[in-house]
N, C-alpha and C positions, 0 to 999 in steps of 0.2 A: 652752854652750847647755843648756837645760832642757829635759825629754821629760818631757811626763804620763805613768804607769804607772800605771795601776790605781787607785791613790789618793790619789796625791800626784809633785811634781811631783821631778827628781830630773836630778843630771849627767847628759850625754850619755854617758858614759864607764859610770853605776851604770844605764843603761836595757838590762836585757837579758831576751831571751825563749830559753824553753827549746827545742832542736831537736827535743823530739817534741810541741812546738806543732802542733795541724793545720793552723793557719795557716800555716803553715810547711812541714809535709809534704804538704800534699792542696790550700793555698792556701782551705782552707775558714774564711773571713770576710767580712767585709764594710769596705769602706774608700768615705772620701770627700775627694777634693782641695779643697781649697775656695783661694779667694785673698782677698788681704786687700788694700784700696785705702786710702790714706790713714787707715789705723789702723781702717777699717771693713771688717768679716768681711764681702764680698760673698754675698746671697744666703741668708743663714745659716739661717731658717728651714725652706729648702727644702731643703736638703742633710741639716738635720737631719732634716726628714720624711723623706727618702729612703732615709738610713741604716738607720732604725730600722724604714721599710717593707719594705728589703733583706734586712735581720736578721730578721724576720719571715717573709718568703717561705722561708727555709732554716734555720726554727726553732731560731735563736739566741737568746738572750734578751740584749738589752745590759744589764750589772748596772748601768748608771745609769740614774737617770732621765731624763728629756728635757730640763729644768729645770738639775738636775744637771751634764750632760754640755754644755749651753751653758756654764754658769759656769765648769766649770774648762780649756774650748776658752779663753774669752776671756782666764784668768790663763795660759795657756800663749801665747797670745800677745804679753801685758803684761809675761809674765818672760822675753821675749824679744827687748824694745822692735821689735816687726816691724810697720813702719810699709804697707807696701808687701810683698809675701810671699804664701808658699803655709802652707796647713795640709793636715797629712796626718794625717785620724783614722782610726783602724784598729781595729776590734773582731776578733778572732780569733774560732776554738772552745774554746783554751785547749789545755792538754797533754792529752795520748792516751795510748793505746798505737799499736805498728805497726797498724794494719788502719783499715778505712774507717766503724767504725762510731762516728759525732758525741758520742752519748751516753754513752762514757766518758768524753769533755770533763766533765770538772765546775765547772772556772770559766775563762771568758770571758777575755780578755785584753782589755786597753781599753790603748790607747796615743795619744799626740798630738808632734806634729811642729811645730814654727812658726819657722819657716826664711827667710830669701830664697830668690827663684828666679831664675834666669837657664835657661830653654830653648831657648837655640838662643846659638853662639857671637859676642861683642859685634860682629865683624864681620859676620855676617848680619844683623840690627836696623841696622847703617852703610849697606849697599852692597844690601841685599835679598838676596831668593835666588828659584832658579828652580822653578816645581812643576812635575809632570806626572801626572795622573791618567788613569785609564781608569773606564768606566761598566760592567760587568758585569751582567747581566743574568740573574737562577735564574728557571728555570720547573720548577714543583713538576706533576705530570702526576699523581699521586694523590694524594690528600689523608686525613692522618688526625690525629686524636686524640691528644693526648699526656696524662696524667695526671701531678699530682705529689701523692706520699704523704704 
């Protein structure tokens, strides 16, 4: 399998991210599952708006462009013949140090995935399965303001 990394696409075996990735220690990035139906990226526009509207909300900068970051989704796809499948793009903060502040991130992490998927065991899609939900209910009794920096 082939995994995009940052600039090019490369073995699943040569795709590796460092542990003091914040994506990795604080989960600080932005990710988008997307699927793919008969060789077409379901969606794809919007997911890419959402990514990069994501990234945005928590002042990450994705080092591609939008342009960009479609082209080399669709050759991770193609070097992957995923006719049918899941994409998983993932923009990190990039390496850190220990502590919580983003801005020693100095480059971004861009990664891509283009996999089959199977989410739930062949015998469930056979025989069904059973749900059970509950409806929960918050009531908020004072209300305030939240600010983001």
């Amino acid at each position: 399998m082939k995994i995009w990394l940052n600039d090019r696409l490369v073995d699943e075996k040569e795709a590796k991210i460092s542990v003091f990735d914040h994506g990795l220690l604080y989960g600080d990035g932005v990710f988008e599952g997307i699927r793919v139906y008969g060789g077409k990226i379901f969606e794809f526009d919007a997911h890419i708006r959402r990514l990069y509207e994501s990234a945005k909300v928590i002042r990450l900068e994705i080092p591609l462009s939008r342009q960009k970051l479609v082209e080399v989704t669709q050759q991770c796809v193609k070097a992957n013949n995923v006719v049918d499948g899941y994409i998983r793009l993932v923009v990190t903060r990039g390496v850190g140090t220990l502590g919580l502040n983003p801005f020693v991130c100095k480059e971004p992490q861009v990664f891509i995935i283009a996999d089959s998927i199977q989410l739930y065991p062949e015998e469930l899609y056979e025989k069904g399965l059973k749900v059970r939900f509950a409806i929960i209910r918050f009531l908020c009794r004072r209300r305030s303001k939240v600010s983001i920096i």
